[in-house]
C-alpha positions in Angstrom: 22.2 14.1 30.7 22.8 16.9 28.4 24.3 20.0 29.8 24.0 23.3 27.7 26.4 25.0 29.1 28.6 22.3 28.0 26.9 21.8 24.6 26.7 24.8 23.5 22.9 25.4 23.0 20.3 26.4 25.8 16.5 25.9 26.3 14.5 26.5 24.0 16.6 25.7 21.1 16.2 22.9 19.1 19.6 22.0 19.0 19.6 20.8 22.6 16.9 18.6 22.6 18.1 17.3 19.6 21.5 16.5 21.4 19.8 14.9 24.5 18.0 12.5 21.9 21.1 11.7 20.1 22.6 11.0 23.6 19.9 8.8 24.5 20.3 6.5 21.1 17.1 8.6 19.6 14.7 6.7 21.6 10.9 5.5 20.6 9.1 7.5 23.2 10.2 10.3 25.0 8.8 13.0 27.0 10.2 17.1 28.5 9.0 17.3 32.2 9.9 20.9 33.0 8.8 23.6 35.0 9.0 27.1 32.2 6.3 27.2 29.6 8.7 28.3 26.9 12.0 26.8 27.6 11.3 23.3 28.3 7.7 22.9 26.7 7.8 25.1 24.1 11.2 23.7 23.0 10.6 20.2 23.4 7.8 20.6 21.1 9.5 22.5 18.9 11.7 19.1 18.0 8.6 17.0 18.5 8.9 16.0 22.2 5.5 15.9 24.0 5.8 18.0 27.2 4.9 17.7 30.6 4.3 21.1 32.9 4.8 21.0 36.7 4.4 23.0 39.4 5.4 23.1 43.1 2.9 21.6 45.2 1.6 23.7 47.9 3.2 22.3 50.4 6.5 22.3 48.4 7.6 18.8 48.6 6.3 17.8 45.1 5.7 18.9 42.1 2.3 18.7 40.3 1.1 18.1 37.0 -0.2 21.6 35.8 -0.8 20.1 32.2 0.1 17.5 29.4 0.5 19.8 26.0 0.5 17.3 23.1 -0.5 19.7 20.6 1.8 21.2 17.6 4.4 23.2 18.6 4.6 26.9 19.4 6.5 29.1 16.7 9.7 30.1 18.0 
């Protein structure tokens, strides 16, 4: 777990996706599962992290799948 308050970079900066992948030993496969458009999606992709977009369910107990975004990266 990488916590940017603690690192020193926040969402959507490259920087801390690229410490959570140095954290995890700069694994194979990897994806951001996050609820903002730009912060966790945007970002992820922005250090080549596919992302996954949820929302809350309607009844609230889950989240759902809003949207796999494979494509290239957003200009930040």
């Amino acid at each position: 777990m990488v916590n940017s308050s603690l690192a020193g970079w926040e969402k959507p900066r490259r920087r801390i996706f690229e410490a959570a992948l140095e954290q995890a030993g700069w694994p194979e496969r990897v994806w951001m599962i996050g609820d903002n458009p730009v912060a966790d999606i945007a970002g992820a992709q922005a250090s080549e992290i596919p992302g996954i977009l949820v929302t809350p369910s309607r009844d609230g107990l889950r989240p759902a799948v809003q949207r796999i975004l494979t494509e290239d990266p957003p200009a930040l």
